[in-house]
C-alpha positions in Angstrom: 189.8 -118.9 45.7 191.6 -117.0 43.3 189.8 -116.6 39.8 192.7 -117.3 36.6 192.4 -112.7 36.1 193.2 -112.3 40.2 196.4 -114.5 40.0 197.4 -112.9 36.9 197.1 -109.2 38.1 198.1 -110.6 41.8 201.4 -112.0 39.8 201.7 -109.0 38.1 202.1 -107.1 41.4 205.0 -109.6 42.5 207.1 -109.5 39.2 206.3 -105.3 39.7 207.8 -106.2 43.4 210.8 -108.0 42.4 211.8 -105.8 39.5 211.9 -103.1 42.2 215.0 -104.9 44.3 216.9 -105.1 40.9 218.8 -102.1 39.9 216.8 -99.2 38.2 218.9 -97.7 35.1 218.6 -94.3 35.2 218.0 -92.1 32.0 220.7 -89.5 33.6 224.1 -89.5 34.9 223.9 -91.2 37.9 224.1 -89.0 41.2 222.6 -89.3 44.6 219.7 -87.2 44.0 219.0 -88.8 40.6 219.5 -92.0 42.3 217.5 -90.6 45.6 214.3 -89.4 43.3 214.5 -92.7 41.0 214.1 -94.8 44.1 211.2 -92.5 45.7 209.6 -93.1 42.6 209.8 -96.6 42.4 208.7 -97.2 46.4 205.6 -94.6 45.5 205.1 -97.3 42.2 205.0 -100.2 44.4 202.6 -98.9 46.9 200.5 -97.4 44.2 200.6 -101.3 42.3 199.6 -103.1 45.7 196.9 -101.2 46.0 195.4 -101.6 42.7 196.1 -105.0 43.0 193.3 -104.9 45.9 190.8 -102.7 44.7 190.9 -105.4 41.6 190.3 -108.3 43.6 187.0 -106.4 45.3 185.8 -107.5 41.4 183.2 -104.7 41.3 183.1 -102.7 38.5 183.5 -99.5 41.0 186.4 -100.9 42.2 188.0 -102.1 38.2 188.1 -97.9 37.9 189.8 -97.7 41.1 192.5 -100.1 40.1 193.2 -98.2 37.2 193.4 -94.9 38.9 195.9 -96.5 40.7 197.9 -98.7 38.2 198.3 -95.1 36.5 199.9 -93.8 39.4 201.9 -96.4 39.2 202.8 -96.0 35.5 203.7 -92.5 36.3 206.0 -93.2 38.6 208.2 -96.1 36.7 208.3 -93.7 34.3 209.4 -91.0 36.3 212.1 -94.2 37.6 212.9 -94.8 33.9 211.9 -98.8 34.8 211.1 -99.7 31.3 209.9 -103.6 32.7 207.7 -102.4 35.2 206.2 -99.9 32.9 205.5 -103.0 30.4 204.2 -104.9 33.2 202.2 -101.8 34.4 200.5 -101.4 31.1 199.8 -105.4 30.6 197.7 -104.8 34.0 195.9 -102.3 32.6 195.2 -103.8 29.3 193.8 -106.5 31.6 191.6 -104.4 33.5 189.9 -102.5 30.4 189.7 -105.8 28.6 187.4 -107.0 32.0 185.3 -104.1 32.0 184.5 -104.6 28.0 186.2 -101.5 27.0 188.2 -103.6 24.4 189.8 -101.1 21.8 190.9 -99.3 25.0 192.6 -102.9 26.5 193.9 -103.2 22.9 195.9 -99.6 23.1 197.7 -100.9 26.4 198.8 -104.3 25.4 199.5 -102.6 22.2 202.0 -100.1 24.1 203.2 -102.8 26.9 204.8 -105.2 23.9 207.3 -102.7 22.4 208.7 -102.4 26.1 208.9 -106.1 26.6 210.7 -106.5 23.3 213.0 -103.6 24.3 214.0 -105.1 27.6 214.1 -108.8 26.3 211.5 -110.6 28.3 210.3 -112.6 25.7 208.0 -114.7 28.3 205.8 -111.8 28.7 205.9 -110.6 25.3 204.2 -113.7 25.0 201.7 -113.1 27.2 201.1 -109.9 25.5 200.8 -111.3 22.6 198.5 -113.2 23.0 196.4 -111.1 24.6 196.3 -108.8 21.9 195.0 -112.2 19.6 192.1 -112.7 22.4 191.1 -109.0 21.9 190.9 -109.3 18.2 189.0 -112.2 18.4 186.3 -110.8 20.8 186.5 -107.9 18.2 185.3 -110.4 15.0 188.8 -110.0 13.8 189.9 -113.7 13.6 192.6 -113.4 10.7 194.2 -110.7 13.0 193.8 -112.9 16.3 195.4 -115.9 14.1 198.0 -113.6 13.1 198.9 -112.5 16.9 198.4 -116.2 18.3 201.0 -117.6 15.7 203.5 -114.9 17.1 202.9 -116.1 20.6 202.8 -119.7 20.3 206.7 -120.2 19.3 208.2 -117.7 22.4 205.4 -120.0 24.5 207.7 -123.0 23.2 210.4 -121.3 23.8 210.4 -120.3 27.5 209.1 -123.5 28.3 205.7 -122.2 29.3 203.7 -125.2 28.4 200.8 -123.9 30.2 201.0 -120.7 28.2 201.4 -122.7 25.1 198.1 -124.8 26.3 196.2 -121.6 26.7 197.7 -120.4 23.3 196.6 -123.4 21.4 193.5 -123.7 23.0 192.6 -120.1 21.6 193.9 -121.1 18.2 191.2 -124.0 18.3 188.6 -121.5 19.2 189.3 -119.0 16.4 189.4 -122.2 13.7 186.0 -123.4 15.2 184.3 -119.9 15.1 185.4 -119.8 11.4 183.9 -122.9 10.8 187.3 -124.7 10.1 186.3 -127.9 12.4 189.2 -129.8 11.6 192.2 -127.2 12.0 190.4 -126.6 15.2 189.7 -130.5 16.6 194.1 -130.4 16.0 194.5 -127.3 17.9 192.4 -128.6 20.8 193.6 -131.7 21.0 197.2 -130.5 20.9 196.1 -128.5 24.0 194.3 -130.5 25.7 197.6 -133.2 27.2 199.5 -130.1 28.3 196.7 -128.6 30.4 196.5 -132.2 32.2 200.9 -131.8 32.0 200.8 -129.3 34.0 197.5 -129.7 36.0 195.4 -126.6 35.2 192.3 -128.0 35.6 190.6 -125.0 34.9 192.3 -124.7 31.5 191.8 -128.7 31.0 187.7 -127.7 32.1 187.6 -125.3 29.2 189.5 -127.3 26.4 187.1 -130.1 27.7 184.1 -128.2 27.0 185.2 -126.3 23.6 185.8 -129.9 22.1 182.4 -130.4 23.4 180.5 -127.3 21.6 182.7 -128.5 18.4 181.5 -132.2 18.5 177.8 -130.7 18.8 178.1 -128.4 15.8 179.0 -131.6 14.1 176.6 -133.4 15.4 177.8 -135.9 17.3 175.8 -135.5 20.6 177.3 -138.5 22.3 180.8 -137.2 21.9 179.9 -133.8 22.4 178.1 -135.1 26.2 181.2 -137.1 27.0 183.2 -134.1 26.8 180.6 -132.0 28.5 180.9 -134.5 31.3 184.7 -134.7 31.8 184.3 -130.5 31.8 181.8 -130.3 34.1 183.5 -131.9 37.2 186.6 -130.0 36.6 184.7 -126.8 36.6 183.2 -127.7 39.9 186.5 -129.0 41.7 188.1 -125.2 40.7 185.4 -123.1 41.9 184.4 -122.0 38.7 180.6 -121.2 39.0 180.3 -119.2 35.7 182.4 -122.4 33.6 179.9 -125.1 35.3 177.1 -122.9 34.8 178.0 -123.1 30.5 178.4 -126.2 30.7 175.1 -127.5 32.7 173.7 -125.3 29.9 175.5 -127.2 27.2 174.5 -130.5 28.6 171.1 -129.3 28.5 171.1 -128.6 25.0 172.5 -131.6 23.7 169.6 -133.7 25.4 166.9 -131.3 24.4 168.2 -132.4 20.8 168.4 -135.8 21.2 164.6 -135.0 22.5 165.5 -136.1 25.8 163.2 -133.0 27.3 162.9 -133.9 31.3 167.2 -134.1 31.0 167.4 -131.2 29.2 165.6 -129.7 31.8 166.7 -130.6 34.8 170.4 -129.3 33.4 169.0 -126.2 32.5 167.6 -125.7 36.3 170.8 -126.2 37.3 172.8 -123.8 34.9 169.9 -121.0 36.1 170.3 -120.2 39.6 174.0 -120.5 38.9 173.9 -117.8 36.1 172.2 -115.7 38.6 174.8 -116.1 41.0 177.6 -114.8 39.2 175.6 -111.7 37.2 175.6 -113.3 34.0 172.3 -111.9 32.4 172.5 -112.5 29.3 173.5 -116.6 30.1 
């Protein structure tokens, strides 16, 4: 299966596909060899695309540098094509990619260069994406007014375009940032705003992560009991979508609400669960 970062740079590779069958604009009077040279370019871009799409689904972070060798080629070459939408899209891929790795001021000058393009051309649904993007970097960064400020520019084109799963993810982030400043109640809104569109549209894996977040924010309250029903709603979810790194939190989570309940033999057979899991997926420092 699929992780949530596969289909996205798998879906970027189909909108880079389509875009190729519409008409290029060329930056030239249009002649045959213009129009000859424009299309070579944009065949070369497709090829180049596809194959970074699978050296990114290989996951390895030998293969991440591979992809964006070859999302650069690609780059290049809707340049060269004057395809300002696959250029956009091209850049939002590698944004994605850096982000991945942890270079995150270098994901940040991508996305940063993709959203002018996406303005330019008028696709306001990926400008969204961009957008918010951008907020999820800043808020890895410590930045949270900045995230905030990049979120709330994203949220109305998510309303917009009708992307309620996009406006799901969107407010789920919000949530996050209000929680990690310590505003619990902005935050509890946010989530629970989120939290009926990700069941709308039957992301479970988005509905999995709400689930838990509501979790960690009814702990930090203190309310164990609510904090464990969430935990427990998340926890299945995370296992039905093949998310070992999600359930792995989670069993972790679970763990640590009974250990402060003083519940020690629960506590510890969830964190004997979460362990061999973490291993599994690379996650040392879980």
């Amino acid at each position: 299966m699929l992780d949530r970062a596969q289909w996205f740079v798998a879906g970027m590779s189909i909108a880079l596909s389509v875009q190729l069958s519409q008409p290029v604009a060329a930056a030239v009077p249009v002649g045959k060899v213009v129009q000859t040279a424009q299309t070579n370019s944009s065949e070369a871009a497709e090829k180049a695309a596809n194959q970074g799409v699978q050296l990114y689904k290989q996951g390895t972070a030998e293969a991440l540098r591979g992809a964006i060798v070859k999302f650069e080629e690609a780059l290049k070459l809707y340049r060269e094509a004057g395809d300002n939408r696959a250029q956009a899209l091209s850049l939002l891929v590698l944004g994605k990619v850096y982000s991945e790795l942890g270079e995150k001021q270098k994901a940040l000058e991508y996305y940063s260069q993709s959203l002018p393009l996406f303005r330019a051309v008028g696709d306001r649904s990926q400008e969204a994406i961009t957008l918010n993007k951008i907020g999820s970097v800043y808020s890895v960064l410590g930045e949270k007014q900045k995230a905030l400020e990049y979120y709330s520019q994203s949220l109305p084109l998510r309303r917009a375009t009708g992307d309620r799963s996009g406006e799901a993810t969107t407010l789920n982030n919000i949530g996050k940032v209000y929680s990690d400043l310590g505003e619990n109640q902005k935050a509890l809104d946010y989530y629970n705003q989120s939290l009926p569109l990700r069941r709308a549209v039957g992301d479970r894996s988005g509905e999995a992560t709400t689930l838990n977040n509501l979790g960690i924010l009814y702990s930090e309250l203190g309310e164990n009991q609510k904090a464990l029903d969430y935990y427990n709603q998340s926890l299945p979810l995370s296992r039905a979508v093949g998310d070992r790194s999600g359930e792995a939190t989670i069993l972790s989570n679970i763990g640590s609400i009974y250990s402060e309940l003083g519940e020690n033999q629960k506590a510890l057979d969830y964190y004997n669960q979460s362990l061999p899991l973490r291993r599994a997926v690379g996650d040392r420092s879980g």
